[in-house]
TORKOL-4160 file (C-alpha; in steps of 0.2 Angstrom, whole numbers, padded with zeros to 4 digits, m for minus):
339
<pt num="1" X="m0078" Y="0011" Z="m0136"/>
<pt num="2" X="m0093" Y="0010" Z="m0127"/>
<pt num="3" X="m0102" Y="0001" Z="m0113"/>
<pt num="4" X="m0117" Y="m0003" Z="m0103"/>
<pt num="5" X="m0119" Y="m0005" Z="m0087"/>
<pt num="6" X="m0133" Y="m0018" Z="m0084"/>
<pt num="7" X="m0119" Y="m0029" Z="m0095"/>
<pt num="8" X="m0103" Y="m0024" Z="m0084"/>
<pt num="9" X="m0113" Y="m0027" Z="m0067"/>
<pt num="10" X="m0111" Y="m0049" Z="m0065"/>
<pt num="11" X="m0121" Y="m0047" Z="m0048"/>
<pt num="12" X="m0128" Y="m0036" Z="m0036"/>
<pt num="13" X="m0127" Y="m0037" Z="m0018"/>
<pt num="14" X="m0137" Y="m0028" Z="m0007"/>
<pt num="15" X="m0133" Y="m0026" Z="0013"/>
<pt num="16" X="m0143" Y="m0017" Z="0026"/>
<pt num="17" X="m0159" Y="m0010" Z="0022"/>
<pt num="18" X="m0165" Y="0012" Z="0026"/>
<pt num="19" X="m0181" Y="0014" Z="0036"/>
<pt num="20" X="m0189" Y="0026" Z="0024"/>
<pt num="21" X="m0184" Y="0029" Z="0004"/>
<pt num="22" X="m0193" Y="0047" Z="0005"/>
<pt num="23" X="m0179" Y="0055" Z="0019"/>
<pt num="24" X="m0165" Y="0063" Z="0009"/>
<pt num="25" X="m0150" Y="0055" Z="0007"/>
<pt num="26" X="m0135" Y="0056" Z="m0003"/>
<pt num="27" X="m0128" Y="0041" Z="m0014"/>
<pt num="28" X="m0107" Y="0039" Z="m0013"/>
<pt num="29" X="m0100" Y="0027" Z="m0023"/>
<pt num="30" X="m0082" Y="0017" Z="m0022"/>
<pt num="31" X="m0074" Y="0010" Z="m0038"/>
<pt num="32" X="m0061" Y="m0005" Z="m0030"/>
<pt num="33" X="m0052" Y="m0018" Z="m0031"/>
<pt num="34" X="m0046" Y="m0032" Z="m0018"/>
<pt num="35" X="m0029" Y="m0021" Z="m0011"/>
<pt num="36" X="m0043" Y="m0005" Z="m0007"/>
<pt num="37" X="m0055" Y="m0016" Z="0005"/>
<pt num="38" X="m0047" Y="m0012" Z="0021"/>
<pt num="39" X="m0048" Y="0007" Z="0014"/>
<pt num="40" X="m0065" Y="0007" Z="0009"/>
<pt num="41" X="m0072" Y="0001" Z="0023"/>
<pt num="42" X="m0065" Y="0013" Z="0034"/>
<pt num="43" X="m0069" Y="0028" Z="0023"/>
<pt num="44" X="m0086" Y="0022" Z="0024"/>
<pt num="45" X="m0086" Y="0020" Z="0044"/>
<pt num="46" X="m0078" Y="0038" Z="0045"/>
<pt num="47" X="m0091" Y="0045" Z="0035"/>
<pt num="48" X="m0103" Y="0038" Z="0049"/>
<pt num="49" X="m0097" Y="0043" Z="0064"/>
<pt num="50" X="m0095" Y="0058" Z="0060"/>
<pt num="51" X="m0109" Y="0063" Z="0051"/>
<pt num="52" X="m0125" Y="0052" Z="0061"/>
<pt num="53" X="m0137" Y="0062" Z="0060"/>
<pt num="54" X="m0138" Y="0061" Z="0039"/>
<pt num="55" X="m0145" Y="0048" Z="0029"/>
<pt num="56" X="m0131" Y="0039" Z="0015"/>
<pt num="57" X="m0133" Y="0023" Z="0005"/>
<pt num="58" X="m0116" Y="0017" Z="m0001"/>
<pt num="59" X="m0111" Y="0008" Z="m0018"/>
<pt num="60" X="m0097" Y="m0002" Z="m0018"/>
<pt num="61" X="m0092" Y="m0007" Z="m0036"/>
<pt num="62" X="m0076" Y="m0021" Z="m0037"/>
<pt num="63" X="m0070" Y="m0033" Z="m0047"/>
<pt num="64" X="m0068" Y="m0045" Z="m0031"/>
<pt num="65" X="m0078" Y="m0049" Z="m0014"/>
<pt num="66" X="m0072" Y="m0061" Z="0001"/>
<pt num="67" X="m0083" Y="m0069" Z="0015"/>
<pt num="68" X="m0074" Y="m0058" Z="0028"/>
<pt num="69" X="m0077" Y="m0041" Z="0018"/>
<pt num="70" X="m0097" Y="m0046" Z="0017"/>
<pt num="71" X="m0100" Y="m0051" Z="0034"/>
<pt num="72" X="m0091" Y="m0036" Z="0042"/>
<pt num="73" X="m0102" Y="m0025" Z="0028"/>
<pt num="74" X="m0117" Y="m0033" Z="0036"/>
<pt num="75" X="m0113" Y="m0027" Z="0054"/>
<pt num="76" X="m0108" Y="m0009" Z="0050"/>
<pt num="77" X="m0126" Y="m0006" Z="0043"/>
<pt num="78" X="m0134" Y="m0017" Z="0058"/>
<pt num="79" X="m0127" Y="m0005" Z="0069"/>
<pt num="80" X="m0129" Y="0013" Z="0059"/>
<pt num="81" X="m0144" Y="0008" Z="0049"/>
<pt num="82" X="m0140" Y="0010" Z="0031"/>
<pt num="83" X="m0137" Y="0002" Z="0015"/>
<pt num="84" X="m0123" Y="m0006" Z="0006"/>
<pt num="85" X="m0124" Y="m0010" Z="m0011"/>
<pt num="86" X="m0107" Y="m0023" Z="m0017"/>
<pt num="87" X="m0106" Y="m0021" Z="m0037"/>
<pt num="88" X="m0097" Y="m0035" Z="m0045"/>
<pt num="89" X="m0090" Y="m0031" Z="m0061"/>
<pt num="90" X="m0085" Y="m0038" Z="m0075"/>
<pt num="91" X="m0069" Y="m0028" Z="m0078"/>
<pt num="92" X="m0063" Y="m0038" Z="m0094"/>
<pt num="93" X="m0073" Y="m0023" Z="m0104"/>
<pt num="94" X="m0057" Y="m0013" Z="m0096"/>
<pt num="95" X="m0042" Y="m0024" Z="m0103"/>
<pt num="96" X="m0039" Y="m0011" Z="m0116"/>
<pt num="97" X="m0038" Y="0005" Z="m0105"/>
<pt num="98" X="m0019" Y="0009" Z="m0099"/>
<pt num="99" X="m0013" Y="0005" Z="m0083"/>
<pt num="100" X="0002" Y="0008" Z="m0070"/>
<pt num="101" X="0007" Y="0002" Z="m0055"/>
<pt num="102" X="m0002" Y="0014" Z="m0043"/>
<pt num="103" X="m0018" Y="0016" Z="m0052"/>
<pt num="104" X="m0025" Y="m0002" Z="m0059"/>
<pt num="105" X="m0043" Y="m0005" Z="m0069"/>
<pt num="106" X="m0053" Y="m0001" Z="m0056"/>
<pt num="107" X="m0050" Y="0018" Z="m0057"/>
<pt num="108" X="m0061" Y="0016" Z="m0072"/>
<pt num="109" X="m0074" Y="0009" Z="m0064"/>
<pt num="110" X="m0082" Y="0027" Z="m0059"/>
<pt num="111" X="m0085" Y="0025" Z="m0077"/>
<pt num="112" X="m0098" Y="0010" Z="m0074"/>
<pt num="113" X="m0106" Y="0022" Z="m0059"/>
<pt num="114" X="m0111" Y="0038" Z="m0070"/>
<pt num="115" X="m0119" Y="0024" Z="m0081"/>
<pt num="116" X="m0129" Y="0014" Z="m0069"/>
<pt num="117" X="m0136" Y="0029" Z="m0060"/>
<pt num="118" X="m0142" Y="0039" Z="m0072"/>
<pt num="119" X="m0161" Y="0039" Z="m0071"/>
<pt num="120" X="m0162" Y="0031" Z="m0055"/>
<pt num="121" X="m0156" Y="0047" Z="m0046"/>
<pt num="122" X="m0150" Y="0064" Z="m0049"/>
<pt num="123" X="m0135" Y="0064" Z="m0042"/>
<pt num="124" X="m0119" Y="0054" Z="m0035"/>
<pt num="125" X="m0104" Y="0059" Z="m0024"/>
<pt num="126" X="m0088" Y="0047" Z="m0031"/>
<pt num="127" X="m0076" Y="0046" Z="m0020"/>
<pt num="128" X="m0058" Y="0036" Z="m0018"/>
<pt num="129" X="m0056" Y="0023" Z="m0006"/>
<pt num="130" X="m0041" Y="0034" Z="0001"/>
<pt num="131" X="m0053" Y="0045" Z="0008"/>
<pt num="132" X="m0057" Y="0047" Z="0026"/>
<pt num="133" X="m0069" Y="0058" Z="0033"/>
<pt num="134" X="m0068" Y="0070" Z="0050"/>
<pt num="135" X="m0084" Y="0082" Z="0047"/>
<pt num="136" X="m0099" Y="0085" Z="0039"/>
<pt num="137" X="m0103" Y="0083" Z="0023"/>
<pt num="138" X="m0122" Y="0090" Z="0026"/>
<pt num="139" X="m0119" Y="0105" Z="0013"/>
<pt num="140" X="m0117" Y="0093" Z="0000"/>
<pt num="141" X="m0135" Y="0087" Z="0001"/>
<pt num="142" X="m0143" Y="0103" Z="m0007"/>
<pt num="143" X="m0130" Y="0110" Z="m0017"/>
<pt num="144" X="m0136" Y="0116" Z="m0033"/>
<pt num="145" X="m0127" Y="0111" Z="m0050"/>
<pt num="146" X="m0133" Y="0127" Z="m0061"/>
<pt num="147" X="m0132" Y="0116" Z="m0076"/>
<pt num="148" X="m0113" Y="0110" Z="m0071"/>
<pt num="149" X="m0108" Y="0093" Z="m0074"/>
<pt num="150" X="m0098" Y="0089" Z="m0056"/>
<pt num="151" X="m0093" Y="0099" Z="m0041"/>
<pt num="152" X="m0076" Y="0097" Z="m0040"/>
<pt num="153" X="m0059" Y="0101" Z="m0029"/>
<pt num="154" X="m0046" Y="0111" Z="m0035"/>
<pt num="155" X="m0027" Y="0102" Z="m0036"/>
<pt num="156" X="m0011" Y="0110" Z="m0031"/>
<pt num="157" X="m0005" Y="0127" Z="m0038"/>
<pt num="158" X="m0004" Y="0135" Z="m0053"/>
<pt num="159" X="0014" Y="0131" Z="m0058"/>
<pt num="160" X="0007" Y="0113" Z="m0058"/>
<pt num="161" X="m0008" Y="0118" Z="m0070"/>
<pt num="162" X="0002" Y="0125" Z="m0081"/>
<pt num="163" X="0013" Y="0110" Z="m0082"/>
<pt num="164" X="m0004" Y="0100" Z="m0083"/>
<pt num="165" X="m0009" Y="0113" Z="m0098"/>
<pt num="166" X="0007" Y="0110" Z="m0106"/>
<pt num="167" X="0007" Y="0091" Z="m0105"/>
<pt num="168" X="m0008" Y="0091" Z="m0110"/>
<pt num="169" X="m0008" Y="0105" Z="m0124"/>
<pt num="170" X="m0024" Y="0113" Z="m0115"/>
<pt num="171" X="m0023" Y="0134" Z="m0111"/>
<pt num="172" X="m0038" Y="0132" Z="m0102"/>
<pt num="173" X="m0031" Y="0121" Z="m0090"/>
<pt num="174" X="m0021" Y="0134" Z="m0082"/>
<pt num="175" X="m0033" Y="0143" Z="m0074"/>
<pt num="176" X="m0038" Y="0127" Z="m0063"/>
<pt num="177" X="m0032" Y="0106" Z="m0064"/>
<pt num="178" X="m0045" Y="0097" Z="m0053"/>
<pt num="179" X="m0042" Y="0078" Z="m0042"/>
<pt num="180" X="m0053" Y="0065" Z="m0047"/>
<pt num="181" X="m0054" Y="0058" Z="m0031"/>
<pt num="182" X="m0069" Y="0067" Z="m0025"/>
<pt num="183" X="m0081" Y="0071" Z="m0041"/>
<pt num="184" X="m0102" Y="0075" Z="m0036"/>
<pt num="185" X="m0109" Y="0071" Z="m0051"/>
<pt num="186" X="m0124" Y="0081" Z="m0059"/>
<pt num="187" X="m0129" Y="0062" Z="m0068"/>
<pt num="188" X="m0142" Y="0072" Z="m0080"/>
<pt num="189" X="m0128" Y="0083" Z="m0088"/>
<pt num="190" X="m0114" Y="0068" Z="m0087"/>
<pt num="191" X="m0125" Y="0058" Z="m0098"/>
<pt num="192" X="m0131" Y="0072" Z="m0109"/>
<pt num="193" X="m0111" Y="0077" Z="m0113"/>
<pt num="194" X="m0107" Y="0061" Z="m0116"/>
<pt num="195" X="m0093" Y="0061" Z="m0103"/>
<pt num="196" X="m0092" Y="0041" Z="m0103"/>
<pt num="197" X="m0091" Y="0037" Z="m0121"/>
<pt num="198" X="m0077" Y="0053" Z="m0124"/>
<pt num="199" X="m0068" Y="0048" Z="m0111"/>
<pt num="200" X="m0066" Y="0030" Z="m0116"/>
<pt num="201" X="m0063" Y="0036" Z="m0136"/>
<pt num="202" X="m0047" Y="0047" Z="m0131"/>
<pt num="203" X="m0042" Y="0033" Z="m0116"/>
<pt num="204" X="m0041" Y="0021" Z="m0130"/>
<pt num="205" X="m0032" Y="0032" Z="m0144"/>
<pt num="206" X="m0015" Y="0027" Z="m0143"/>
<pt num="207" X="m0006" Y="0043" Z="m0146"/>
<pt num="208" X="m0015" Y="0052" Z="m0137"/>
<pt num="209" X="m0015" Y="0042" Z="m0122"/>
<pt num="210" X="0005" Y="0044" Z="m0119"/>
<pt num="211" X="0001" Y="0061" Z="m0115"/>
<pt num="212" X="m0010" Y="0055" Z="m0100"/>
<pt num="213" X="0000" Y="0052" Z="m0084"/>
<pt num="214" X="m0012" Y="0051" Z="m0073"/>
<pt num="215" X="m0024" Y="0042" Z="m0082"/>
<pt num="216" X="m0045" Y="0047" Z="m0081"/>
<pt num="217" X="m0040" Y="0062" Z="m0070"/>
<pt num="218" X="m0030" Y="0069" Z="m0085"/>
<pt num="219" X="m0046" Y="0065" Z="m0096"/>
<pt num="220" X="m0060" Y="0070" Z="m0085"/>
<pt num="221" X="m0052" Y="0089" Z="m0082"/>
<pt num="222" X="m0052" Y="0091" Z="m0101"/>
<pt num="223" X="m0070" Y="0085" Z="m0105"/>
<pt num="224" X="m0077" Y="0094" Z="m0090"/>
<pt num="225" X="m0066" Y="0112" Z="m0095"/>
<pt num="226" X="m0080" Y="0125" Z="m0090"/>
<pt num="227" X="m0093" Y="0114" Z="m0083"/>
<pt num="228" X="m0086" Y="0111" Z="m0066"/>
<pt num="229" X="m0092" Y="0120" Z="m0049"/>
<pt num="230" X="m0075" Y="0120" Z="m0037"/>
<pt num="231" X="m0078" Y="0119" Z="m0018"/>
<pt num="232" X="m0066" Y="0121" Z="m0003"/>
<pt num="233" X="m0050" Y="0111" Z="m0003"/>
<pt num="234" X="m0059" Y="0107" Z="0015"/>
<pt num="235" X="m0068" Y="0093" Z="0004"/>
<pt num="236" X="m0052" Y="0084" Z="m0002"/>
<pt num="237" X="m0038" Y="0090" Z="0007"/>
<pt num="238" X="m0023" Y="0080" Z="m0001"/>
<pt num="239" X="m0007" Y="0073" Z="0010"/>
<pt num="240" X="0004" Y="0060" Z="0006"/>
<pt num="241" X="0013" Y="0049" Z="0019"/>
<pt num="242" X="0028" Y="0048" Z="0010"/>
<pt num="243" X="0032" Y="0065" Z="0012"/>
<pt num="244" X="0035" Y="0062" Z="0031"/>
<pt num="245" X="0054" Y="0056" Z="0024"/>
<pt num="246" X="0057" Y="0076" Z="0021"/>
<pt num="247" X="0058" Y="0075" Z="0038"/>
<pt num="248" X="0068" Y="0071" Z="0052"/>
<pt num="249" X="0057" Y="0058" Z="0063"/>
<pt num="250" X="0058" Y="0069" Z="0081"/>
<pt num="251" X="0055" Y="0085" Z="0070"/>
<pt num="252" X="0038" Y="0092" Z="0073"/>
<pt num="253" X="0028" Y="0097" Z="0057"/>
<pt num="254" X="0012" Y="0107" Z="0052"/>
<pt num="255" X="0001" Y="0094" Z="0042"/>
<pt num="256" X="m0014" Y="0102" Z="0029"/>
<pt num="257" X="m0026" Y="0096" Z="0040"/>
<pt num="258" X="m0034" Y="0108" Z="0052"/>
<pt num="259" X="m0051" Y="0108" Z="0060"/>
<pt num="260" X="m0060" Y="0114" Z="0047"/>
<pt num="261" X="m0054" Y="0098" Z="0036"/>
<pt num="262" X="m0069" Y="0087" Z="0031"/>
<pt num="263" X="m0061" Y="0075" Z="0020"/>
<pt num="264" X="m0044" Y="0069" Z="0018"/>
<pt num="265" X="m0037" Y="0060" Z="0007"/>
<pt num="266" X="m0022" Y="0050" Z="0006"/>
<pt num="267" X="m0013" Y="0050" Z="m0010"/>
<pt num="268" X="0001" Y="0041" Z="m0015"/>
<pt num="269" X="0009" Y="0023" Z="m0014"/>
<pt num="270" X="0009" Y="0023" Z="0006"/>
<pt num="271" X="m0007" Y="0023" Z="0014"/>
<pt num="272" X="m0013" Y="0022" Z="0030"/>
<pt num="273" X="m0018" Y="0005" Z="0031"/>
<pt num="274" X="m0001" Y="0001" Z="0028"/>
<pt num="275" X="0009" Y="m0007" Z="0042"/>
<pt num="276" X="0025" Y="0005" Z="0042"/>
<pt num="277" X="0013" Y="0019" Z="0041"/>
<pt num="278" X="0004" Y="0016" Z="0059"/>
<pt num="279" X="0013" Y="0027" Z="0068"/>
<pt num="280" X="0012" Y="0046" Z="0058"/>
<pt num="281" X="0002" Y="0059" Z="0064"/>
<pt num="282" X="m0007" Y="0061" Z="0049"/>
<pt num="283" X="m0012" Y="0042" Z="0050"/>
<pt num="284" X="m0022" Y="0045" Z="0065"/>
<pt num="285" X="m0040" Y="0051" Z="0056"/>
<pt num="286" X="m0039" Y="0033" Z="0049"/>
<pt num="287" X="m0034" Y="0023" Z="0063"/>
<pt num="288" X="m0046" Y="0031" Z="0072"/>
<pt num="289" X="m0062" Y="0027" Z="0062"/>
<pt num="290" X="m0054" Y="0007" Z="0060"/>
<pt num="291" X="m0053" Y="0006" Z="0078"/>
<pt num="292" X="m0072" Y="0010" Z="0081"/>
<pt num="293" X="m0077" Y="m0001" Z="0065"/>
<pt num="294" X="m0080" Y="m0021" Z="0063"/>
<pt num="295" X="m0059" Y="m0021" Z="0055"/>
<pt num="296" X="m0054" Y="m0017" Z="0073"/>
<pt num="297" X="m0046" Y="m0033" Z="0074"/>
<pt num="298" X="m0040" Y="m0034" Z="0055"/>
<pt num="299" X="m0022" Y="m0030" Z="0057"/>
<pt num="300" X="m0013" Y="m0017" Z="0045"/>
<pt num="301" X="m0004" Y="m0023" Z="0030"/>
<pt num="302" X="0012" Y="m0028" Z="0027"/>
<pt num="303" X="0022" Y="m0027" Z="0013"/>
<pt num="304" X="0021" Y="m0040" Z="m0002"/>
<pt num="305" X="0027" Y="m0029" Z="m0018"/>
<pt num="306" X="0044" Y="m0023" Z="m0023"/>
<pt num="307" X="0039" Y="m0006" Z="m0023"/>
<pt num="308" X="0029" Y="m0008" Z="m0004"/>
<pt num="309" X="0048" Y="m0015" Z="0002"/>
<pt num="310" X="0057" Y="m0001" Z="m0003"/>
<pt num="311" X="0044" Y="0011" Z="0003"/>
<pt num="312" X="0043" Y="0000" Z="0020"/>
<pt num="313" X="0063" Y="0001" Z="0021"/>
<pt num="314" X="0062" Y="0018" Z="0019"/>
<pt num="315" X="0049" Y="0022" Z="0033"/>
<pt num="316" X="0058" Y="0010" Z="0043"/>
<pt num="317" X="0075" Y="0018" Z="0041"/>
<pt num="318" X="0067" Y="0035" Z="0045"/>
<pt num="319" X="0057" Y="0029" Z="0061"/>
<pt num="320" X="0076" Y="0022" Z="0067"/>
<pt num="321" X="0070" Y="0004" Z="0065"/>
<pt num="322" X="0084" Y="m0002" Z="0057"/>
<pt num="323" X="0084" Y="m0019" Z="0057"/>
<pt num="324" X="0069" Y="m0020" Z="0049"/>
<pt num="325" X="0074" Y="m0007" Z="0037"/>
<pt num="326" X="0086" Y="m0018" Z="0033"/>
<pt num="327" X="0077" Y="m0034" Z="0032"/>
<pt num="328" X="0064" Y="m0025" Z="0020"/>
<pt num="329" X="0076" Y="m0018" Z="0009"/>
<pt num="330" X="0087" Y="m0036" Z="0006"/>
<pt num="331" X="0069" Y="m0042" Z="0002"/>
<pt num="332" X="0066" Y="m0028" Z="m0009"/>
<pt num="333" X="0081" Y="m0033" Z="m0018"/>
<pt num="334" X="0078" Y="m0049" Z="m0021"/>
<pt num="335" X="0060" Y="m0046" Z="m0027"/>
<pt num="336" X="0069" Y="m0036" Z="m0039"/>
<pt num="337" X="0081" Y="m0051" Z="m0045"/>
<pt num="338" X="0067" Y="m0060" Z="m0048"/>
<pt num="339" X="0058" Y="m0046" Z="m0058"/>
């Protein structure tokens, strides 16, 4: 399996405009769908207050774009004078790939970016939508890739590389299991080691893909074994809001994040954009950056899937909101009836 770019791409929308194409700037690119547009945007206004005084153009590629999304795109770069770019994709070419309920079609969609970048410029920082910034990301400007395909960030410890090596049947893998959510891409050497076409043959192979429980991610830390640079957990700190039901609610706990955390990144099912999720300590770097954006006004979303009920009931339960935990969970069940 194999695919162009120029064919995926079914228009191109381009927002804002940078007062001059010779200042250095580094390209990050966003591969979404409909249910990561709050996210996005905030990543995006959290990588600008906090880093004004570096250049960025921004690419946006999604399957999906609503009036609201455009116009509010349109006054983030009127006020920090930069560029975003809105992809439209065509993501039928994707209908073959596997799927689950936490990670859909458009995780493949970094796959379209290596592809329409290459030759255009040298490099690309990908980064989730689940990804809020806090400080600055100048030493990524002028890192040097000494051949390497990506700079990457480390994942975990080694008792989970070494289930990763074993799931995977890869030795190598134990000395190191990378996230996908934060990947600077050296574009030259991705196109010259064929990562895209590789990583689509064995996504497409239907015994080995039983094999891949987290999708790409698994994929990518095999094809890029030994031509990876890691950086500072700093750059992808991990934290999942679900864990907050470890604890008890008036229990103080020490979160990942410290000051010398640049990005942060919310993994798992509950994100920060989520209504039941306003109110945890570690939502804050979010709320924050969507307070001082054009979604100030957008309110948090509520919970429409089975799976967003019973997560919602269990926040709610845990924050002492009972009835609501209550009320969530009877229409959890009855999602579930109708399953």
């Amino acid at each position: 399996m194999y695919f162009n770019a120029s064919s995926v791409i079914k228009k191109k929308i381009t927002i804002g405009t940078t007062s001059d194409i010779n200042i250095n700037q580094l390209n990050i690119a966003y591969g979404i769908d409909k249910n990561f547009f709050l996210g996005c945007a905030v990543s995006i206004m959290s990588i600008l207050l906090t880093n004004s005084e570096l250049n960025f153009n921004f690419h946006i590629f999604t399957n999906s774009i609503n009036d609201d999304f455009q116009q509010k795109l349109q006054q983030l770069t009127d006020k920090y004078k930069t560029q975003i770019t809105i992809y439209l994709v065509e993501d039928s070419y994707f209908t073959n790939l596997p799927t689950t309920k936490n990670w859909t079609l458009a995780t493949y969609f970094r796959f379209i970016v290596a592809d329409y970048f290459y030759n255009k410029i040298d490099k690309i920082l990908y980064l989730d939508a689940d990804i809020v910034c806090k400080g600055s990301l100048a030493e990524l400007f002028n890192l040097e890739f000494d051949n390497n395909i990506a700079y990457v960030v480390i994942e975990k410890d080694p008792i989970w590389w070494e289930k990763c090596a074993k799931r995977l049947n890869e030795n190598k893998l134990l000395n190191g299991y990378f996230n996908a959510g934060f990947l600077l891409v050296n574009l030259k050497k991705w196109k010259e080691n064929n990562i895209n076409e590789k990583a689509l043959k064995l996504l497409t192979n239907e015994n080995l893909r039983k094999k891949f429980t987290h999708l790409d991610q698994d994929v990518l830390n095999l094809l890029l074994l030994d031509k990876v640079k890691y950086l500072d957990r700093k750059y992808n700190q991990q934290i999942s809001i679900n864990y907050e039901l470890k604890y008890k609610s008036n229990k103080v706990r020490k979160y990942p994040i410290t000051d010398a955390t640049i990005l942060i990144h919310y993994i798992g099912p509950t994100k920060p954009w989520h209504k039941w999720a306003e109110n945890y300590e570690c939502s804050k770097y979010f709320l924050d950056a969507k307070n001082n954006s054009p979604w100030q006004m957008t309110p948090l979303l509520l919970a429409t899937t089975s799976s967003q009920m019973r997560y919602c009931a269990k926040h709610k339960l845990h924050q002492n909101k009972v009835v609501e935990s209550l009320i969530s969970y009877l229409i959890y069940c009855l999602k579930k009836l109708k399953l």
